[in-house]
PyMOL Python script that loads the backbone (N, CA, C, O; Angstrom):
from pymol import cmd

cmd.read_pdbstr("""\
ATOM      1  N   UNK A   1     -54.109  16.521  47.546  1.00  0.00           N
ATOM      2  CA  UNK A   1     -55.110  16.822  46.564  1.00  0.00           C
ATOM      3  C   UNK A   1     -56.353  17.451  47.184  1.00  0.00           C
ATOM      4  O   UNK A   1     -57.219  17.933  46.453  1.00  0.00           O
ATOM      5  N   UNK A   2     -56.468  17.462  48.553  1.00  0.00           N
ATOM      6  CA  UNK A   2     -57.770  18.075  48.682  1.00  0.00           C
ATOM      7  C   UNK A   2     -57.883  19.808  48.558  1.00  0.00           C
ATOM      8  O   UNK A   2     -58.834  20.547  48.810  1.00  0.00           O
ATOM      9  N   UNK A   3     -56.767  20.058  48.158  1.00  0.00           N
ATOM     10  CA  UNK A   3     -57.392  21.624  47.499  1.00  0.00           C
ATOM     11  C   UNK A   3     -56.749  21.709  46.332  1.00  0.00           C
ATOM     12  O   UNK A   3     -56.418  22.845  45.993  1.00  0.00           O
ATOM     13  N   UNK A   4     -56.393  20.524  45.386  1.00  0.00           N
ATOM     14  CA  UNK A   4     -56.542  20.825  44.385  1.00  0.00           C
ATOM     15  C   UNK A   4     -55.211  20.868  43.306  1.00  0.00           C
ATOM     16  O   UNK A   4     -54.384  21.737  43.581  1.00  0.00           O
ATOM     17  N   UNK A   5     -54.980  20.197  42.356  1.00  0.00           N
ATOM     18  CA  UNK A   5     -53.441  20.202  41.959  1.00  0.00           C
ATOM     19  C   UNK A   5     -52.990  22.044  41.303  1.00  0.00           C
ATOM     20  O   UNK A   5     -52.010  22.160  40.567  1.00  0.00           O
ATOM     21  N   UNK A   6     -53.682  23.082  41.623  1.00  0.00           N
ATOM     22  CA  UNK A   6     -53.360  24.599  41.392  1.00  0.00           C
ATOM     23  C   UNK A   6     -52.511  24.329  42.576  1.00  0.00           C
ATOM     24  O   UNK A   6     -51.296  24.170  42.453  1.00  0.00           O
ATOM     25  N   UNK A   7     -53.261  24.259  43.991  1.00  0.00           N
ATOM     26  CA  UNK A   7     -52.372  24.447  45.158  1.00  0.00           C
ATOM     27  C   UNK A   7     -51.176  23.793  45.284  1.00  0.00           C
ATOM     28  O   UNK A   7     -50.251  24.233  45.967  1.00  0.00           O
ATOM     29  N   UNK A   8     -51.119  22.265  44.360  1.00  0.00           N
ATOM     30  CA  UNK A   8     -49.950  21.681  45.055  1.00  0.00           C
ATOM     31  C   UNK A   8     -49.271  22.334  43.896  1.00  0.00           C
ATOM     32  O   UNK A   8     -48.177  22.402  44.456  1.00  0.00           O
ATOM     33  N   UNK A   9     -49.111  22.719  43.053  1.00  0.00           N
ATOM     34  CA  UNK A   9     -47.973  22.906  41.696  1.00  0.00           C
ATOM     35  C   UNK A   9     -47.605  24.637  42.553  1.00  0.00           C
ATOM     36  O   UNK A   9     -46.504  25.186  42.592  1.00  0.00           O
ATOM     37  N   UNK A  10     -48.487  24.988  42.951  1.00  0.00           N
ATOM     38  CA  UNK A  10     -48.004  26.283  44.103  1.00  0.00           C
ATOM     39  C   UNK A  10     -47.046  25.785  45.464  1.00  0.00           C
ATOM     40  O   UNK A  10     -45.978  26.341  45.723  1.00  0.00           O
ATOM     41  N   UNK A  11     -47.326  25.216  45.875  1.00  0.00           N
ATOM     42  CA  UNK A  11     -46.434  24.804  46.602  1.00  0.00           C
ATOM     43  C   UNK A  11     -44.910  24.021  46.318  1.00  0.00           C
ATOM     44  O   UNK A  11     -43.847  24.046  46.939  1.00  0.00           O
ATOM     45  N   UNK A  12     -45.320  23.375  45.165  1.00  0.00           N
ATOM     46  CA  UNK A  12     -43.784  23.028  44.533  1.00  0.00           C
ATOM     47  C   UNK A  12     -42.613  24.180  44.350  1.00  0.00           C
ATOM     48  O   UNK A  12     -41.404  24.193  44.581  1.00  0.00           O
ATOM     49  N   UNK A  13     -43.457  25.046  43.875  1.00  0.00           N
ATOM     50  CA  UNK A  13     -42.504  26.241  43.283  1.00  0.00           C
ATOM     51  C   UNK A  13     -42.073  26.653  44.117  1.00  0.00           C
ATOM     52  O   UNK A  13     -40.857  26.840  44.166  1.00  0.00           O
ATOM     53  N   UNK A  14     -43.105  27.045  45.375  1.00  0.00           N
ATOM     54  CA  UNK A  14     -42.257  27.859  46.292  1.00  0.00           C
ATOM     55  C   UNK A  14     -41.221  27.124  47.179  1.00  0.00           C
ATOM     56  O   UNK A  14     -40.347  27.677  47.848  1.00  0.00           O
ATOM     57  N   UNK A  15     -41.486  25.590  47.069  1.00  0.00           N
ATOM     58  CA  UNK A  15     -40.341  24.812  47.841  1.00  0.00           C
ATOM     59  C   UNK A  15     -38.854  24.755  46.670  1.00  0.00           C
ATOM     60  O   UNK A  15     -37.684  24.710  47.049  1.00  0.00           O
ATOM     61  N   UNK A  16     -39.281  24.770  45.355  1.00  0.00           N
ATOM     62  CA  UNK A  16     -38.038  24.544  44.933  1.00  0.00           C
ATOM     63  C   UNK A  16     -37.489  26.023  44.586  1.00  0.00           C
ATOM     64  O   UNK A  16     -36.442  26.121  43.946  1.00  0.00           O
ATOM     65  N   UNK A  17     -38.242  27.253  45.033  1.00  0.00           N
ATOM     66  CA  UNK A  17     -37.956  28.609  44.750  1.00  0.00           C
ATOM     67  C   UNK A  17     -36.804  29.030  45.971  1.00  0.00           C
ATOM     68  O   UNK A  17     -36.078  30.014  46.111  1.00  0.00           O
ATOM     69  N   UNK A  18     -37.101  27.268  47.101  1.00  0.00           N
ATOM     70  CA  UNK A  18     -36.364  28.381  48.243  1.00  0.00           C
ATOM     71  C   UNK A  18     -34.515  28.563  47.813  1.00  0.00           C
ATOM     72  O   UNK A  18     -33.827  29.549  48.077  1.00  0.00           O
ATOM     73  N   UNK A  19     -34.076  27.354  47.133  1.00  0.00           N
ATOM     74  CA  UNK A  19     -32.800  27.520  47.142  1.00  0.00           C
ATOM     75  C   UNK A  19     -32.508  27.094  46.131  1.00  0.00           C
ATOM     76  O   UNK A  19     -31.312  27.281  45.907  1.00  0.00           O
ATOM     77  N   UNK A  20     -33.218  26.389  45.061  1.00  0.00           N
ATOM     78  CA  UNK A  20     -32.708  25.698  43.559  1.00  0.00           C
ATOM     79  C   UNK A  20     -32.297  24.692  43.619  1.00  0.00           C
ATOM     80  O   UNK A  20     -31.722  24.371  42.579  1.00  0.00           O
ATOM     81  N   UNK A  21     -32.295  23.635  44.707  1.00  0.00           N
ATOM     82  CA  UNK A  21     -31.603  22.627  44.990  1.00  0.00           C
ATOM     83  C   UNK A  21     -32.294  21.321  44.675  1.00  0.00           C
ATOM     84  O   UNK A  21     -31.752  20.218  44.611  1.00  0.00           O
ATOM     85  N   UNK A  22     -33.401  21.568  44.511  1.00  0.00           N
ATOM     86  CA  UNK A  22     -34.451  20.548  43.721  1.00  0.00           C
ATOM     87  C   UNK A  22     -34.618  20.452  42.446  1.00  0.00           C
ATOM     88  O   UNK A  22     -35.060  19.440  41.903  1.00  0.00           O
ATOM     89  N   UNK A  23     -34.281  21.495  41.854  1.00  0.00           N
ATOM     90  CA  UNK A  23     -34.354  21.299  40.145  1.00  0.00           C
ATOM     91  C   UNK A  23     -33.542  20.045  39.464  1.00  0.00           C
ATOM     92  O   UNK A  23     -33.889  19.679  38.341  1.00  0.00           O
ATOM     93  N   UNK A  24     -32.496  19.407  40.117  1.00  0.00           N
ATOM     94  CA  UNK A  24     -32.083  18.388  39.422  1.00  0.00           C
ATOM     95  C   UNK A  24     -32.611  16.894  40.096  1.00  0.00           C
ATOM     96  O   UNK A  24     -32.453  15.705  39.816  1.00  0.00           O
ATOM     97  N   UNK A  25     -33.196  17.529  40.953  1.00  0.00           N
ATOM     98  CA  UNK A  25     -34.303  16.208  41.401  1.00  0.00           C
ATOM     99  C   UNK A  25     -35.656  15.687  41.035  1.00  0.00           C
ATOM    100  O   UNK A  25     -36.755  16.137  41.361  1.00  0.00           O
ATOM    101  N   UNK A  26     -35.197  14.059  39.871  1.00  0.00           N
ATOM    102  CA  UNK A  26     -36.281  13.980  38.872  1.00  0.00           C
ATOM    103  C   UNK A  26     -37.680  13.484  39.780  1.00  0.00           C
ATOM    104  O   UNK A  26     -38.741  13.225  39.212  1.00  0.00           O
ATOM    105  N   UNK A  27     -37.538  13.414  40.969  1.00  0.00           N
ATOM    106  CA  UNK A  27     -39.081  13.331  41.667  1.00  0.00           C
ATOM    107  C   UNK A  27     -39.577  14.684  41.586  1.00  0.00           C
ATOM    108  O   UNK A  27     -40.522  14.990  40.859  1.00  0.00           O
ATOM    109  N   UNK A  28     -39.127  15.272  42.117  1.00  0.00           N
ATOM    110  CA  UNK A  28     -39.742  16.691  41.787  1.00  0.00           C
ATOM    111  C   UNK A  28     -39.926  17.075  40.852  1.00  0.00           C
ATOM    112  O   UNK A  28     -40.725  17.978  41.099  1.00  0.00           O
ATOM    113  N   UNK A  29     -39.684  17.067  39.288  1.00  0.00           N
ATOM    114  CA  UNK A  29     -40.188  17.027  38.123  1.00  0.00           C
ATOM    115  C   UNK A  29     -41.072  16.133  37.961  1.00  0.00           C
ATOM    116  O   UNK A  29     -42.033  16.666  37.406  1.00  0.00           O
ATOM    117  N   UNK A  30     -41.319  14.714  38.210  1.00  0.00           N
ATOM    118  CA  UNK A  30     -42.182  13.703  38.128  1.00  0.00           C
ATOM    119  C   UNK A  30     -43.812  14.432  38.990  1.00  0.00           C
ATOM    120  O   UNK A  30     -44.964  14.564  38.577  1.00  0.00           O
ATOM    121  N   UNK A  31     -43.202  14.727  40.186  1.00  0.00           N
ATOM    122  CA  UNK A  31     -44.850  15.121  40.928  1.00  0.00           C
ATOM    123  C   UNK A  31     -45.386  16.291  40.508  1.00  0.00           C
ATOM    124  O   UNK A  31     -46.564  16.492  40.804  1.00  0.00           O
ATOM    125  N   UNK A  32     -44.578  17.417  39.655  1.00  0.00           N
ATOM    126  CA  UNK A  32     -44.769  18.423  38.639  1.00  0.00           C
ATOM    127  C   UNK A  32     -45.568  17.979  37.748  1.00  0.00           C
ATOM    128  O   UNK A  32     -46.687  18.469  37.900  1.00  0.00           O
ATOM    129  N   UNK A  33     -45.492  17.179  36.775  1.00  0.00           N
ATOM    130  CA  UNK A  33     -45.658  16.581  35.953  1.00  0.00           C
ATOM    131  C   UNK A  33     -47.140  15.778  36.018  1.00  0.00           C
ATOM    132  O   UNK A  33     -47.998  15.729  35.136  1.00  0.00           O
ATOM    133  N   UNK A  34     -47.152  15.102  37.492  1.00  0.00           N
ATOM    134  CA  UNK A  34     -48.132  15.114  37.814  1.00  0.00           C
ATOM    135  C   UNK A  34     -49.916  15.541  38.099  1.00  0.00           C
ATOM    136  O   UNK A  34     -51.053  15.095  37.945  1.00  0.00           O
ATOM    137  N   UNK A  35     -49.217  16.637  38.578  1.00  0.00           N
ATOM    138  CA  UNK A  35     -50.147  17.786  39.217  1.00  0.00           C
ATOM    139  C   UNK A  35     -50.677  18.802  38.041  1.00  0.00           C
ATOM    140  O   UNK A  35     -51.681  19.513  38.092  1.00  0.00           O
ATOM    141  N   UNK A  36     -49.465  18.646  36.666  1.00  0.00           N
ATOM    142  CA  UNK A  36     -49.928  19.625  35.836  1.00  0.00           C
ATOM    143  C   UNK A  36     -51.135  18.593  34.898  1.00  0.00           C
ATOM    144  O   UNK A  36     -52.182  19.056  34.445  1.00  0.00           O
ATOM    145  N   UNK A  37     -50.655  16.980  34.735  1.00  0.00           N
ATOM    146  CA  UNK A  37     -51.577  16.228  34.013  1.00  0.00           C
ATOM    147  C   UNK A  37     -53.340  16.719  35.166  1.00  0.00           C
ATOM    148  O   UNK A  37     -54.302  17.396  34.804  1.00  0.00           O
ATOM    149  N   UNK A  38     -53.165  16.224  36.128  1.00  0.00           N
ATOM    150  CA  UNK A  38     -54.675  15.977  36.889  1.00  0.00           C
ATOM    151  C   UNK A  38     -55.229  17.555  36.497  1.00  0.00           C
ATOM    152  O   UNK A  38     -56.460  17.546  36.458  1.00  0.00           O
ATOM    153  N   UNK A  39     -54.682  18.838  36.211  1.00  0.00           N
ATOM    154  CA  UNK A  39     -54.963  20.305  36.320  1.00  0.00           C
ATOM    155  C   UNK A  39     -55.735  20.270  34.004  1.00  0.00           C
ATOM    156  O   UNK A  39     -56.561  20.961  33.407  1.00  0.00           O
ATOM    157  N   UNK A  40     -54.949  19.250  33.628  1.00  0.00           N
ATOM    158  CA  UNK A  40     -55.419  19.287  32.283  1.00  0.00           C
ATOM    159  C   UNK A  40     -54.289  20.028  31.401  1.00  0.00           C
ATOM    160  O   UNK A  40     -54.310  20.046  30.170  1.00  0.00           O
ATOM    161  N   UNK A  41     -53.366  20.595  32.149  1.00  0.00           N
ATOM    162  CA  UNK A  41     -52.156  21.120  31.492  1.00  0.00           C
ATOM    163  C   UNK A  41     -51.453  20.260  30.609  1.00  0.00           C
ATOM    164  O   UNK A  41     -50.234  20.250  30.776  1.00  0.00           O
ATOM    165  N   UNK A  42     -52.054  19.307  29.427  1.00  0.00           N
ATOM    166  CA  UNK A  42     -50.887  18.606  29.274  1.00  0.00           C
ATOM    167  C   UNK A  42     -49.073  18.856  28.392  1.00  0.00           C
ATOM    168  O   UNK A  42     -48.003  18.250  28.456  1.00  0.00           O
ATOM    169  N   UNK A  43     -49.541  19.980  27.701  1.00  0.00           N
ATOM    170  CA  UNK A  43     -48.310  20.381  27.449  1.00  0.00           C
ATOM    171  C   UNK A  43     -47.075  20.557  27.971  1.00  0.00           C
ATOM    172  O   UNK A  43     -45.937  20.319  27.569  1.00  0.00           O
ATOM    173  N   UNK A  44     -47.745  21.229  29.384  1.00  0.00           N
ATOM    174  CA  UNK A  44     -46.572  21.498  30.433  1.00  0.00           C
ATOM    175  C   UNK A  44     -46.509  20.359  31.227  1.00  0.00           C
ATOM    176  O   UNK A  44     -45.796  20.570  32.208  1.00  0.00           O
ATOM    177  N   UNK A  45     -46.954  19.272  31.196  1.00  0.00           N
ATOM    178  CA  UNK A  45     -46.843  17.854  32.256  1.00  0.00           C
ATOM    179  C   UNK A  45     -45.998  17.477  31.163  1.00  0.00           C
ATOM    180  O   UNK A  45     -44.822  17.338  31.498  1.00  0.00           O
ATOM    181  N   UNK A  46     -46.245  17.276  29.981  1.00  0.00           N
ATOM    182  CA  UNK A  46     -45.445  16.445  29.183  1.00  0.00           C
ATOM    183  C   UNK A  46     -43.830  17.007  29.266  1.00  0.00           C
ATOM    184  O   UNK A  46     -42.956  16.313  29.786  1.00  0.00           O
ATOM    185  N   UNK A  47     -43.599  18.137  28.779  1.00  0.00           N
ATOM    186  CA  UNK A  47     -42.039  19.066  29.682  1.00  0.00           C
ATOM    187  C   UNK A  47     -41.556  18.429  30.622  1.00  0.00           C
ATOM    188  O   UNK A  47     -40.410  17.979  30.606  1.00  0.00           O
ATOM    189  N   UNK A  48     -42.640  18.262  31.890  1.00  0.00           N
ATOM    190  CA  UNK A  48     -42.229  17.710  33.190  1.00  0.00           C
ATOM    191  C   UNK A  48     -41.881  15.958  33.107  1.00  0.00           C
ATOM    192  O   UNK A  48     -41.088  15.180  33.636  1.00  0.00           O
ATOM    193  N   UNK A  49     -42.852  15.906  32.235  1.00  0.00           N
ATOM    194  CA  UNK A  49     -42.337  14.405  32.449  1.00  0.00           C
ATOM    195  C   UNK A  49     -40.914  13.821  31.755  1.00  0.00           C
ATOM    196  O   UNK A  49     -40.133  12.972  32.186  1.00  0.00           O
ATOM    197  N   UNK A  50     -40.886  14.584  30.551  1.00  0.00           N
ATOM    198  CA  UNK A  50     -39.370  14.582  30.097  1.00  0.00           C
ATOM    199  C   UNK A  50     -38.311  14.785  30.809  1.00  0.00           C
ATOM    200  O   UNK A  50     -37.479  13.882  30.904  1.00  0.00           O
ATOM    201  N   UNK A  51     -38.127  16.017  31.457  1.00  0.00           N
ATOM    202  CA  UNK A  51     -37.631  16.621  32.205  1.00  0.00           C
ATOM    203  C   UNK A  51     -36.891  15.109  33.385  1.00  0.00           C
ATOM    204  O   UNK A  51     -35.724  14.769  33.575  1.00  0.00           O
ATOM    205  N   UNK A  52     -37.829  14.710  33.782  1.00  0.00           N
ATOM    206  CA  UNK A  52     -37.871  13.442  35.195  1.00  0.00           C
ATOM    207  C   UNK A  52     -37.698  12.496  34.325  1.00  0.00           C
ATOM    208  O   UNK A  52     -37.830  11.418  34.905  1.00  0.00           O
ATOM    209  N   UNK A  53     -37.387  12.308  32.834  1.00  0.00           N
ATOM    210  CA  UNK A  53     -36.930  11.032  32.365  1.00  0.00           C
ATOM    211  C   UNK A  53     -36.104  11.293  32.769  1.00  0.00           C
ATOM    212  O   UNK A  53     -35.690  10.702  33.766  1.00  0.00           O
ATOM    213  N   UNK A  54     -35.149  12.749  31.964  1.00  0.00           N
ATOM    214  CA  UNK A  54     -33.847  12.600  31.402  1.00  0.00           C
ATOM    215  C   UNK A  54     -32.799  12.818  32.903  1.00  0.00           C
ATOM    216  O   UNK A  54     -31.585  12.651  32.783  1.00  0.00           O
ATOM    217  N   UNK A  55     -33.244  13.098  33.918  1.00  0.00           N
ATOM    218  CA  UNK A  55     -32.997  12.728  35.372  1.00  0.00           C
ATOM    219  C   UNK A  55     -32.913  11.497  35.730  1.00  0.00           C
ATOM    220  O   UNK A  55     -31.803  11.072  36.051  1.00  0.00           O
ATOM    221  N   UNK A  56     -33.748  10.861  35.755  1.00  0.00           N
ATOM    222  CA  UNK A  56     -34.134   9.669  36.605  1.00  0.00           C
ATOM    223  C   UNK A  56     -32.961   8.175  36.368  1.00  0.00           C
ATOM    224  O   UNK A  56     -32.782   7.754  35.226  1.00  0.00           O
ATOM    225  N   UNK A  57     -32.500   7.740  37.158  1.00  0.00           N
ATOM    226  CA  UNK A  57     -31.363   6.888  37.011  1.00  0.00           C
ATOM    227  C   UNK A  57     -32.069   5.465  36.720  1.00  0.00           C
ATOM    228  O   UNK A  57     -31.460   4.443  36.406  1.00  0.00           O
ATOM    229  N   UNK A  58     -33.249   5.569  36.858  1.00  0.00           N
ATOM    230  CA  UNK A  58     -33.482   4.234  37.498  1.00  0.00           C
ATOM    231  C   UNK A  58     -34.450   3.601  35.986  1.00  0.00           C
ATOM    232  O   UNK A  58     -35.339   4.419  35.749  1.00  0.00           O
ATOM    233  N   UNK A  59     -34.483   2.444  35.002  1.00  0.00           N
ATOM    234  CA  UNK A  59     -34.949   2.240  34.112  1.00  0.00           C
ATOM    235  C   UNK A  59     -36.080   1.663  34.084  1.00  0.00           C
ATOM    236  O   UNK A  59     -36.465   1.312  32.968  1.00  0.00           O
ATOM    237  N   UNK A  60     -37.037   1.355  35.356  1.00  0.00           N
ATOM    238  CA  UNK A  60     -37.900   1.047  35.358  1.00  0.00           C
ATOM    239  C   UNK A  60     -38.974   2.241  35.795  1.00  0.00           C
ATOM    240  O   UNK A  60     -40.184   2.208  35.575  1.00  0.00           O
ATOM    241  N   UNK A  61     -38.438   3.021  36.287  1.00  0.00           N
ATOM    242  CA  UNK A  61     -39.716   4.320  36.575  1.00  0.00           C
ATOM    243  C   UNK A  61     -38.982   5.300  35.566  1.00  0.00           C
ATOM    244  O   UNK A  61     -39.150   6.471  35.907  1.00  0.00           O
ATOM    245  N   UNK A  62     -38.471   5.202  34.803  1.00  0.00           N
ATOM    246  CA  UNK A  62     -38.176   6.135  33.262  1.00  0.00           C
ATOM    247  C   UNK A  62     -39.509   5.131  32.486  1.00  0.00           C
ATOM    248  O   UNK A  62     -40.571   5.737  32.344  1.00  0.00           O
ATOM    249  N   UNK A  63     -39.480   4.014  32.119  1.00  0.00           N
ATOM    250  CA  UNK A  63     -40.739   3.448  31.633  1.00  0.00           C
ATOM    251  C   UNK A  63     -41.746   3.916  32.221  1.00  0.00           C
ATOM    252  O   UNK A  63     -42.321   4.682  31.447  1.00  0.00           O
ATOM    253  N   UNK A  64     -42.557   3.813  33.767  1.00  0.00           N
ATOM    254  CA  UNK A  64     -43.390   4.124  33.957  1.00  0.00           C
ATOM    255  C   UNK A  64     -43.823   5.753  33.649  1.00  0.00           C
ATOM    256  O   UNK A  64     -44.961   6.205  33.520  1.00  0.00           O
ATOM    257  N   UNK A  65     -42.690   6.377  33.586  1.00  0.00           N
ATOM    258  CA  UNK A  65     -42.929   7.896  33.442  1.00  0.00           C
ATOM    259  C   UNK A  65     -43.305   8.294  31.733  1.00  0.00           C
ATOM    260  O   UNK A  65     -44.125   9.127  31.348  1.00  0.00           O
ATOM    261  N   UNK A  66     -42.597   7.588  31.064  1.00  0.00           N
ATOM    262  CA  UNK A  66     -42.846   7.015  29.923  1.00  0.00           C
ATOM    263  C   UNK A  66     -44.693   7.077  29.332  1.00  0.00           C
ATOM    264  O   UNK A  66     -45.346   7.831  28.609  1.00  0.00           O
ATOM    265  N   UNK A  67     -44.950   5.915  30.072  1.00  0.00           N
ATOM    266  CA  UNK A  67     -46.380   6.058  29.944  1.00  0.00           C
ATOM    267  C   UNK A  67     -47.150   7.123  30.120  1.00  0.00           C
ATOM    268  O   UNK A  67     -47.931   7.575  29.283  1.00  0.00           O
ATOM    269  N   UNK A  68     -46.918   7.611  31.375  1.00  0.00           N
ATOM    270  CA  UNK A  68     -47.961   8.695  31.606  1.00  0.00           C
ATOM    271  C   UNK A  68     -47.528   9.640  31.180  1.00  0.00           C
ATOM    272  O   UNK A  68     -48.322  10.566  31.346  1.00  0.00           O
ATOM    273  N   UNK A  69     -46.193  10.087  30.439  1.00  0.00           N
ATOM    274  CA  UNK A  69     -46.272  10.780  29.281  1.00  0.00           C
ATOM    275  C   UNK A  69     -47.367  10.783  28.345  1.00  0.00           C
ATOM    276  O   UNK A  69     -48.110  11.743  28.139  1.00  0.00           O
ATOM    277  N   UNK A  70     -47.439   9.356  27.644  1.00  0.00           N
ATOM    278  CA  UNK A  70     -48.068   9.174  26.420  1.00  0.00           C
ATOM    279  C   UNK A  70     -49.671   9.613  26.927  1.00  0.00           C
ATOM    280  O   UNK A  70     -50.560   9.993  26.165  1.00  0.00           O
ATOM    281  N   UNK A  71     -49.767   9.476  28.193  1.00  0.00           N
ATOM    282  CA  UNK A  71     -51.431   9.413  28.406  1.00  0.00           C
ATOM    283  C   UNK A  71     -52.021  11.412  28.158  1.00  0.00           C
ATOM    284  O   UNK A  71     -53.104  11.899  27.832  1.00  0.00           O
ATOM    285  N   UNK A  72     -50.716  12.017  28.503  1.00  0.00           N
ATOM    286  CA  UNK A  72     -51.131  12.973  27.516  1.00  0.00           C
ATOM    287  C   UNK A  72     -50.904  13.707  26.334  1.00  0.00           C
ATOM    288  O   UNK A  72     -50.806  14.917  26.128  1.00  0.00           O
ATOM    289  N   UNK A  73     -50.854  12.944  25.771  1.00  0.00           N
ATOM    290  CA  UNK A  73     -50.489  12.918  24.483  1.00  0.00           C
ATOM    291  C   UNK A  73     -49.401  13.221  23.782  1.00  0.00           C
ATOM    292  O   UNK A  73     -49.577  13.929  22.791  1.00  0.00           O
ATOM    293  N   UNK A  74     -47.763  12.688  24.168  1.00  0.00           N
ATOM    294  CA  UNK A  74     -46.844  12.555  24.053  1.00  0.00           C
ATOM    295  C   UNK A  74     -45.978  11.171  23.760  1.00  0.00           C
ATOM    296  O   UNK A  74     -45.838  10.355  24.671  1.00  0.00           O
ATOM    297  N   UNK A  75     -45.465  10.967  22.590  1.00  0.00           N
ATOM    298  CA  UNK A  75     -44.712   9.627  22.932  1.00  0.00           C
ATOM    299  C   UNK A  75     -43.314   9.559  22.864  1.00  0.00           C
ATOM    300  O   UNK A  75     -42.733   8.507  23.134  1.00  0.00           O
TER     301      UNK A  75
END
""", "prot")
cmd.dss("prot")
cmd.show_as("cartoon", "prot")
cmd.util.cbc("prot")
cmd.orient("prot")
């Protein structure tokens, strides 16, 4: 974060631009999702955070992702 969630959502892309091999990896949608909430994007965090539900195997960080969905204004 010290330059800023523009830089890190830039750097995501170009790591998952190198080979496509991250797109079905719901952490990498989750820290997407992330970076677009702290930037004020919430439309496109909320995408992301869906996105890293409908991935995510695990039923307790599908809840937590859950939430910080709703925190921008998604339920």
């Amino acid at each position: 974060m010290a330059y800023g969630p523009d830089r890190g959502l830039w750097l995501l892309d170009n790591l998952e631009a190198q080979d496509g091999s991250l797109a079905g990896y719901y952490l990498m949608h989750a820290a997407r999702a992330d970076l677009l909430r702290r930037a004020g994007r919430f439309d496109e965090a909320s995408k992301s955070y869906r996105r890293a539900m409908e991935l995510c195997p695990n039923p307790v960080e599908v809840r937590y992702l859950r939430r910080r969905m709703r925190e921008v204004g998604e339920s």
